[in-house]
N, C-alpha and C positions, 0 to 999 in steps of 0.2 A: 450562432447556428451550429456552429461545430461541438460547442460543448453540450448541446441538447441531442445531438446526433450520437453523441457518447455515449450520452446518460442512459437511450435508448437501447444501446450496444448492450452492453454493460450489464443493464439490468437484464434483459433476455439472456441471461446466463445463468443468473438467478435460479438457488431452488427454493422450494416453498419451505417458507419459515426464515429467509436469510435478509437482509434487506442493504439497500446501498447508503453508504454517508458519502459526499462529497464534501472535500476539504477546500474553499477558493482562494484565489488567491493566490503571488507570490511572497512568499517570505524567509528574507536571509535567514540562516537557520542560526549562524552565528549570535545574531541577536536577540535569538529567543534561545535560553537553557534549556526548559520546559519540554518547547515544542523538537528542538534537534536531541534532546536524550528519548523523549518518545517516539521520537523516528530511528533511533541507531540501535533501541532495543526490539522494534520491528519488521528490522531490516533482517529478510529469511534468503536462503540460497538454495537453488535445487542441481544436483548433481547427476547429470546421466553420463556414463561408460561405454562407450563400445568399441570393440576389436573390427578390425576390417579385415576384410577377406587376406589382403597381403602381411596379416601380422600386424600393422599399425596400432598403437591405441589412441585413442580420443575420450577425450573429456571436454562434455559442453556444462556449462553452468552460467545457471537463471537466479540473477537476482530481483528480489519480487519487496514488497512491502506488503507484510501480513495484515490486513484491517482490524481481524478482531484483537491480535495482541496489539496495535495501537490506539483502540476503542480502549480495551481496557488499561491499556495503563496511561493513557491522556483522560480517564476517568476520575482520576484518583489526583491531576493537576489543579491548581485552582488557574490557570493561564486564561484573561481574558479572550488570548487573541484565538483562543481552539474554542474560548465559547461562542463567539461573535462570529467565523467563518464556517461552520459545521451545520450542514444543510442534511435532513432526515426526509428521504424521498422513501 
């Protein structure tokens, strides 16, 4: 139930024209080449800066997993196991 409650999250984010894959599943990434080099080349970071009133600086950073450059380059894999758990809602 929790993972249809996601799906639903998730997709109301959506803009039009964009669509959700979900990946199921767990999988050592160790044991797949395929699947953990197309997660470490879609693995993106976001950076935000700010100064505080007292002089301080801060840095927060957001690491995220980009879908479409793992869309596109698990495209390009023959790896059964991204063909068999990749769900197109």
């Amino acid at each position: 139930m929790q993972l249809l409650h996601f799906f639903f999250q998730v997709k109301s984010m959506l803009h039009d024209g964009q669509e959700l894959v979900i990946i199921g599943g767990a999988h050592s990434l160790h044991r797949h080449e395929k699947l953990a080099i197309a997660v470490s080349k879609a693995t993106r970071g976001h950076s935000l800066q700010e100064t505080k009133n007292d002089g301080r600086f801060h840095v927060h950073t957001k690491t995220y997993l980009d879908g479409a450059i793992l869309k596109e380059v698990s495209a390009d894999s023959y790896s059964l196991l991204l063909k068999s758990t990749a769900f197109n809602f």
